[in-house]
C-alpha positions as CSV (number, residue, x, y, z in Angstrom):
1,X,1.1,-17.8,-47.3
2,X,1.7,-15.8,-44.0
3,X,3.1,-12.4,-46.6
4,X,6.7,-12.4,-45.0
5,X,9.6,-12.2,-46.8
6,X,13.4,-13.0,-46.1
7,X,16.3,-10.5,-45.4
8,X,19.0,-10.6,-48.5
9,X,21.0,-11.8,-45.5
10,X,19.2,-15.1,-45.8
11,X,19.5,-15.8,-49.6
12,X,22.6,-17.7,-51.3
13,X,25.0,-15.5,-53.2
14,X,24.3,-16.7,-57.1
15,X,26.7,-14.9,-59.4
16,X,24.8,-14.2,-62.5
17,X,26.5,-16.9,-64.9
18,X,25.8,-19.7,-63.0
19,X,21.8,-20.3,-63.0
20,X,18.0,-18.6,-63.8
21,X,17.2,-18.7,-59.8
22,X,18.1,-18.2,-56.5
23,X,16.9,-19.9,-53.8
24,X,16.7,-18.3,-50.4
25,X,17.0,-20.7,-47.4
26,X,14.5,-20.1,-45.6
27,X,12.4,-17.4,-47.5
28,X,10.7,-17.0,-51.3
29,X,12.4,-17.3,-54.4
30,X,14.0,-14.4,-56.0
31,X,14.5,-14.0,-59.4
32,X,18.3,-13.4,-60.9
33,X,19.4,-11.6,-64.2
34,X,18.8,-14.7,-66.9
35,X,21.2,-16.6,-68.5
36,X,21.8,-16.2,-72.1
37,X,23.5,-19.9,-73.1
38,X,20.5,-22.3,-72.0
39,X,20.4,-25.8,-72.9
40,X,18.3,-28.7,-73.5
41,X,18.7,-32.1,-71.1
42,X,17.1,-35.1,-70.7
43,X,16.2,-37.0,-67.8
44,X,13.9,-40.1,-67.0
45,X,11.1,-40.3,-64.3
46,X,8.0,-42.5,-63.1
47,X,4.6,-41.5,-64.6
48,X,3.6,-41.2,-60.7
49,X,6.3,-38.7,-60.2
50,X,5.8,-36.4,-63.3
51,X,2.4,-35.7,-62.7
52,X,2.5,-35.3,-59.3
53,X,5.0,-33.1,-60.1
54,X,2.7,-31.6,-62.8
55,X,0.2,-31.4,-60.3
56,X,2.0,-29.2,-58.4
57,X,3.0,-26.5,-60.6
58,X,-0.7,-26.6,-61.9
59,X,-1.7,-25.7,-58.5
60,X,0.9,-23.4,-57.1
61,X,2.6,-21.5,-60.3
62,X,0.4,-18.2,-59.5
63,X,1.4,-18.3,-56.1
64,X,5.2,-19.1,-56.7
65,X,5.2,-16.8,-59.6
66,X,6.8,-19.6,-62.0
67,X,6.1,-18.1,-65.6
68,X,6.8,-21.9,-67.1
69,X,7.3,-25.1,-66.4
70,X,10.8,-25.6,-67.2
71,X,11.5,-22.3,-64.5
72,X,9.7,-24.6,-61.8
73,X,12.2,-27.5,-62.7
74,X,14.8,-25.0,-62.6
75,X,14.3,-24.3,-58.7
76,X,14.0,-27.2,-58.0
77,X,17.2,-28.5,-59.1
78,X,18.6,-25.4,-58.0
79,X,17.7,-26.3,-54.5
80,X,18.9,-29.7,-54.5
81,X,22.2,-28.1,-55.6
82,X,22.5,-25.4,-52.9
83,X,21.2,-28.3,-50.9
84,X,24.4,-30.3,-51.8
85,X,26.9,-27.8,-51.6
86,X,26.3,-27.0,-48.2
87,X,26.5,-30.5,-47.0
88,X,29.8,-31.5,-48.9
89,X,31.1,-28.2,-50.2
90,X,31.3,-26.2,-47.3
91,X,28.5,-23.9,-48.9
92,X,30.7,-23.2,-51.8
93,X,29.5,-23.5,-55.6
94,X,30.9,-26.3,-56.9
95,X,33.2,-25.5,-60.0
96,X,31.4,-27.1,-62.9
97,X,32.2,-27.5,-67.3
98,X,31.3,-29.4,-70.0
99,X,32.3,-32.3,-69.7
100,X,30.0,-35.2,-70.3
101,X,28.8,-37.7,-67.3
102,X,30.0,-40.8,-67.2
103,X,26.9,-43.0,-68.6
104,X,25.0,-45.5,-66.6
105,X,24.8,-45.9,-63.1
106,X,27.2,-45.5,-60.3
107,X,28.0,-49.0,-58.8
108,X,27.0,-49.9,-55.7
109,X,24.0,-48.4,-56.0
């Protein structure tokens, strides 16, 4: 780790209700004010790609300061959705609720 850190400039404005994390762009991740409502989901996953994933956090959560697990999976996905609102949101949050996915998998895929 080369010690430099980004400018606030950098990071992605996160209004406190909508995650645990922000991620800056191009910088370390800084930790928000916590959510209170948190909630339980279930996803599914190869063996290969949970313990390499496993592997990782094992190996890095000192250095990346992730004090669980479940934080580590947090930024992640948290990155994957800044990730996606830039490219078809013009950078906006996308307005999210409650409402449950539709089941199964999208066709054409």
């Amino acid at each position: 780790m080369d010690g430099s850190a980004s400018s606030p400039s950098e990071e992605s404005p996160v209004p406190a209700s909508s995650s645990e994390y922000r991620v800056a762009v191009n910088g370390p991740i800084a930790q928000s004010k916590p959510v209170k409502k948190r909630t339980t989901i279930t996803f599914y996953l190869t063996d290969a790609m949970r313990n390499r994933a496993r592997a990782a956090y094992r190996q890095t959560s000192f250095n990346e300061r992730d004090t669980s697990w479940s934080e580590m999976i947090n930024k992640a996905l948290l990155a994957e959705v800044q990730r996606r609102e830039i490219v078809y949101n013009d950078g906006k949050m996308f307005v999210g609720n409650d409402d449950p996915l539709t089941p199964g998998r999208p066709i054409g895929f």
